[in-house]
C-alpha positions as CSV (number, residue, x, y, z in Angstrom):
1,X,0.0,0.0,0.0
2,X,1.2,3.7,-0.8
3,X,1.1,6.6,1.6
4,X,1.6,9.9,1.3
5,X,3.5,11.9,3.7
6,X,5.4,14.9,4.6
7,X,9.0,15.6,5.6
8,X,10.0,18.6,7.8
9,X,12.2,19.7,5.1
10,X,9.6,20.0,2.7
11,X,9.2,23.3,4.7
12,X,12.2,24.4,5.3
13,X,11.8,27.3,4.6
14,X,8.7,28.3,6.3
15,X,10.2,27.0,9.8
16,X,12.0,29.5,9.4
17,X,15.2,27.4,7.8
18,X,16.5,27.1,10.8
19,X,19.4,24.0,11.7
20,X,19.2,23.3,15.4
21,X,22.3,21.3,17.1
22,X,22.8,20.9,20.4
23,X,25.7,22.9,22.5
24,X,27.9,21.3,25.2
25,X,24.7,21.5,27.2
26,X,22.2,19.6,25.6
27,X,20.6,22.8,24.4
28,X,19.3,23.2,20.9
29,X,20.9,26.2,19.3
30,X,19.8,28.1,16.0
31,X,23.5,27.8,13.3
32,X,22.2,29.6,10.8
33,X,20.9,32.9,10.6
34,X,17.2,33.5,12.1
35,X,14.3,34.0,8.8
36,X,11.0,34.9,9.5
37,X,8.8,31.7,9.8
38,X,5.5,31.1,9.2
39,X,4.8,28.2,11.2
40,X,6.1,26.6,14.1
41,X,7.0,23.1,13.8
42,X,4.0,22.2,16.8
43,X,2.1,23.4,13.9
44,X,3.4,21.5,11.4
45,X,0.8,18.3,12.3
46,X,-2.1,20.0,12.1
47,X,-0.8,22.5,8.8
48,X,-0.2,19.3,7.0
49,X,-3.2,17.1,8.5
50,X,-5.3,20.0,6.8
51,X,-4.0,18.8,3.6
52,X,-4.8,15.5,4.0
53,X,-1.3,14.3,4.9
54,X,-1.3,12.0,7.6
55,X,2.4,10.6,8.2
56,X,5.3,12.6,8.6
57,X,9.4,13.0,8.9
58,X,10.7,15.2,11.0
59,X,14.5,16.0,10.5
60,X,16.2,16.3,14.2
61,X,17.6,19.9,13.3
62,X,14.2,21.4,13.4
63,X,13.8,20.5,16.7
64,X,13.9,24.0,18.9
65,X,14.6,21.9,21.8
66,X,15.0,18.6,22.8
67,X,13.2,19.0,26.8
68,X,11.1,16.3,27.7
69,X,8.3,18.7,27.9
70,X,8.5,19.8,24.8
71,X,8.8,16.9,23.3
72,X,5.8,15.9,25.1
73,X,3.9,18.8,23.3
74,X,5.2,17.8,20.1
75,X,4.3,13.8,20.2
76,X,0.6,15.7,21.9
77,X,0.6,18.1,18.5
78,X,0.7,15.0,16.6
79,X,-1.6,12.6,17.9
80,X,-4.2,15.8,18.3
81,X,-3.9,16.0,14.2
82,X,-3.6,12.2,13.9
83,X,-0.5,12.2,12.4
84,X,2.2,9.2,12.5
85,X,5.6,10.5,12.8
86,X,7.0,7.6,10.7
87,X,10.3,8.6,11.0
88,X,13.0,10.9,12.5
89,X,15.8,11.7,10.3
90,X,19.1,11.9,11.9
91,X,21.1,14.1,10.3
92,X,24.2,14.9,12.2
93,X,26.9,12.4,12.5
94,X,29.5,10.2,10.1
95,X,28.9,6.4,10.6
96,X,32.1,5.7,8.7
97,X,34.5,8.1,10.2
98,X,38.0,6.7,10.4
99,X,39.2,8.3,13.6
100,X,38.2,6.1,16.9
101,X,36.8,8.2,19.1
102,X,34.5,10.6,16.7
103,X,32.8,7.4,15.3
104,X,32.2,6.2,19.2
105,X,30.5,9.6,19.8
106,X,29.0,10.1,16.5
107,X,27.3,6.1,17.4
108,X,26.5,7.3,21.2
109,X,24.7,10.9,19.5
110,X,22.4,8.7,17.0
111,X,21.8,6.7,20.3
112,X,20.2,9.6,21.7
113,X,18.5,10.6,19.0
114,X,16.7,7.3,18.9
115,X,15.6,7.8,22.8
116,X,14.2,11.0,21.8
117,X,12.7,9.3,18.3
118,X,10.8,7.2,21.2
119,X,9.9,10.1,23.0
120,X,8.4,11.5,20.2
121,X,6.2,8.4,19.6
122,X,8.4,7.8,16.2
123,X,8.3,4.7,14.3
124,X,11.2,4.8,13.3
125,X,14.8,6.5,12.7
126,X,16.0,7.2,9.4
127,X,20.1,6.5,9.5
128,X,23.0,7.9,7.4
129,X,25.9,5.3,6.7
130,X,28.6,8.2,6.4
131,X,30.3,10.7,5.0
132,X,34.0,8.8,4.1
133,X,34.8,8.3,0.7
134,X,33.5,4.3,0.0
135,X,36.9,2.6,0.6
136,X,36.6,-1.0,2.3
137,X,37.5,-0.2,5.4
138,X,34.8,2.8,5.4
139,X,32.2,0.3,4.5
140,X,33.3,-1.8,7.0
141,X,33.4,0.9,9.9
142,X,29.5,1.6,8.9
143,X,28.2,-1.8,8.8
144,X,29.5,-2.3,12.5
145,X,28.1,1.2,13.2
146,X,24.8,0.6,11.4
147,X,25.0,-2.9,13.2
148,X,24.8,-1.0,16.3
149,X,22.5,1.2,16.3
150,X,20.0,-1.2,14.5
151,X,20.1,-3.4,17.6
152,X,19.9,-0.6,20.1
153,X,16.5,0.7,18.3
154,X,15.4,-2.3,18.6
155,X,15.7,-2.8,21.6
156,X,13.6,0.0,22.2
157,X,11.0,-0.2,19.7
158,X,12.0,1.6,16.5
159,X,12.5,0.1,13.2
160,X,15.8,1.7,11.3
161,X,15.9,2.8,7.6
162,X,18.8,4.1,5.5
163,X,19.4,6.1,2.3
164,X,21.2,6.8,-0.6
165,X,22.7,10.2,0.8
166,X,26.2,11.1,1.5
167,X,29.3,9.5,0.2
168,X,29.6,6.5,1.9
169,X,26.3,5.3,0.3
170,X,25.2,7.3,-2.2
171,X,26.4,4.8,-5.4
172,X,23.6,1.9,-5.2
173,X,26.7,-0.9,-5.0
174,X,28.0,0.4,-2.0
175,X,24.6,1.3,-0.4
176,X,23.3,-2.5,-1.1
177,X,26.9,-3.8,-0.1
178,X,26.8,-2.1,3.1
179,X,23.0,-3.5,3.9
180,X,24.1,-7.3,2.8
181,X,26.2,-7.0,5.0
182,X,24.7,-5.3,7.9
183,X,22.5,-8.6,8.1
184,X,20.0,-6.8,10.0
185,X,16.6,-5.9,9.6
186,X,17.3,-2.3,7.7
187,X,14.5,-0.7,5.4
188,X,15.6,1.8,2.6
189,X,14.6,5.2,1.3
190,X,15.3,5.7,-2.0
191,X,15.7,10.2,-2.3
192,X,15.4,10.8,-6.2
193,X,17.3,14.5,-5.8
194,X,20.4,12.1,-4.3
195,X,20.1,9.6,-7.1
196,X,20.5,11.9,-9.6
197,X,24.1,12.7,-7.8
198,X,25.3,9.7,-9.2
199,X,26.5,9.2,-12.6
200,X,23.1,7.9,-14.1
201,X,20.0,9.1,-12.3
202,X,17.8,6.3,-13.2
203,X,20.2,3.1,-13.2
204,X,20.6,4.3,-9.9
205,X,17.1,4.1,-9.2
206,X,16.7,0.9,-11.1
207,X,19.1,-0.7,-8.7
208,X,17.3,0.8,-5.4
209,X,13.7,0.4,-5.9
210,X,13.3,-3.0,-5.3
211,X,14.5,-3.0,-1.9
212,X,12.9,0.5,-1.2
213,X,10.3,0.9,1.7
214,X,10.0,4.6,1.4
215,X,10.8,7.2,-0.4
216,X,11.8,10.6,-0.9
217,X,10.3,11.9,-3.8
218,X,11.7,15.5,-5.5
219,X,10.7,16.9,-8.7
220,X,13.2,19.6,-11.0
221,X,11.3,22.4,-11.1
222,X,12.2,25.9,-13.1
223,X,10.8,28.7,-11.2
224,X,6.7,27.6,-10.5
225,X,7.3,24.7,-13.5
226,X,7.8,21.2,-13.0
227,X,10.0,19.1,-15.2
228,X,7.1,16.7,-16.1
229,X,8.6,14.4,-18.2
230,X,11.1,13.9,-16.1
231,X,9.1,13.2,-12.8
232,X,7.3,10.8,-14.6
233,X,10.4,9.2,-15.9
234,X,11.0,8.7,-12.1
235,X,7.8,7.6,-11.1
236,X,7.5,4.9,-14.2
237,X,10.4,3.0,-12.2
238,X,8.5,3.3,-8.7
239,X,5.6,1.8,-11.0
240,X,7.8,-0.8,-12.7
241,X,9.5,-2.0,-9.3
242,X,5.8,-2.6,-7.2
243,X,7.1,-0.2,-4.7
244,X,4.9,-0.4,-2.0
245,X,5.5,2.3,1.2
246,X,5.6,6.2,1.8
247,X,6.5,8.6,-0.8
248,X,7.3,11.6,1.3
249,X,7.0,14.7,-1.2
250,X,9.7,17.3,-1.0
251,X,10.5,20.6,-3.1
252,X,14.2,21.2,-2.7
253,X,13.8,25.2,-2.2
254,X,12.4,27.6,-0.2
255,X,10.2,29.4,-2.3
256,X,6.4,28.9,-2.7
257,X,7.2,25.1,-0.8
258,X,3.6,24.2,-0.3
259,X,2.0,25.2,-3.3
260,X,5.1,22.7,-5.1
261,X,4.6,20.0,-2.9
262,X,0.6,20.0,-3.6
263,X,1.8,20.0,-7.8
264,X,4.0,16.8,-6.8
265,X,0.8,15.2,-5.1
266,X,-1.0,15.4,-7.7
267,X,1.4,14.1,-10.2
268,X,2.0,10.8,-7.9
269,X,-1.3,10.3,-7.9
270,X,-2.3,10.3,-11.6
271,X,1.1,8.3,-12.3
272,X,0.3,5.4,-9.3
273,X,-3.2,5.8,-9.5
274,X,-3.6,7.0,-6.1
275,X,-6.6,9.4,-7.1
């Protein structure tokens, strides 16, 4: 079955683009210059439930702060809209890292995101394999990682999903190398704007899909104008492989973000006859 849902950084740009990390304190502290937001991301369940969106990602730099109480609010925000945060995205840390003791603390970080993933009510984690350049012993350093922190969120409750992202994983052969070998239970989102990093978009995507439980699904636009042939060129491999999962719809910009995403909607539906 095929959901729709939302990721956080579908709008970025109307939180505000902020990028939350936390300081020696466990504080959550704005990096990047403050913009003017529009919405808060307590706001975001019920802006997107209005929509029709009912399952959401929420990347762990938009979170303001990380207190249990507000963390209470936010799992409150969600269930009040009856909204499923399917996954948090963990976006800090390098799985692959060949120095010792940043790995060990890059491992013990995504550790604590997963507690607050629970905290949040979360299904799930989304986890990056790393940011080394794919060399043997890289791979290796991440499937141990990835090993890791698959059994810890399991432990507690949370199913773990990776992604063709940053350089460790973002060629399909090293991506499905490192999940054979993780032996693990370890679901995969396929991100079109990532595949199209690598040296052929769609043999990329080819190569993915089958083993893809979710995706990340980004159109090319040119000012307000989609690239329609080519987001159905895309979506005729989701149709061809029988995906089956969420298709999280994301504009990667900060201009007009909502009135894209609701273009891309409608697009997915017509091509998997969703509608």
């Amino acid at each position: 079955m095929i959901e729709l849902a939302i990721s956080s950084w579908t709008v970025h740009g109307v939180l505000g683009a902020p990028w939350y990390l936390p300081d020696a304190s466990g504080t959550m502290v704005n990096t990047k210059e403050p913009q003017p937001a529009e919405l808060t991301l307590l706001e975001l369940p019920a802006f997107v439930a209005a929509d029709g969106f009912r399952l959401l990602e929420i990347c762990n730099f938009h979170l303001p702060s990380i207190a249990d109480d507000y963390l209470a609010e936010l799992r409150q925000a969600l269930e009040d809209s009856g909204v499923t945060l399917v996954n948090l995205l963990i976006d800090t840390g390098n799985l692959s890292a060949a120095d010792d003791a940043a790995r060990r603390a890059d491992i013990e970080a995504a550790k604590g995101w997963q507690d607050i993933a629970v905290k949040l009510g979360a299904k799930g984690v989304r986890l990056d394999c790393g940011t080394e350049a794919p060399s043997p012993g890289a791979i290796e350093r991440s499937v141990q990682a990835l090993r890791e922190l698959i059994d810890y969120g399991a432990s507690i409750g949370l199913a773990s999903t990776t992604e063709n992202w940053r350089q460790t994983s973002v060629e399909s052969e090293n991506l499905l190398r490192i999940m054979g070998a993780v032996d693990r239970p370890l679901n995969l989102c396929v991100d079109f704007g990532n595949a199209s990093k690598t040296s052929d978009k769609y043999a990329t995507m080819r190569a993915l899909l089958p083993r893809a439980t979710s995706l990340h699904c980004k159109g090319n636009f040119a000012g307000d104008t989609l690239d329609v042939a080519e987001f159905q060129r895309s979506l005729s491999l989701v149709r061809e492989a029988n995906f089956s999962g969420h298709i999280a719809l994301i504009y990667d910009g900060t201009d007009k973000e909502w009135d894209k995403v609701l273009k891309l909607r409608s697009h997915v539906e017509r091509e998997l006859m969703l509608a």
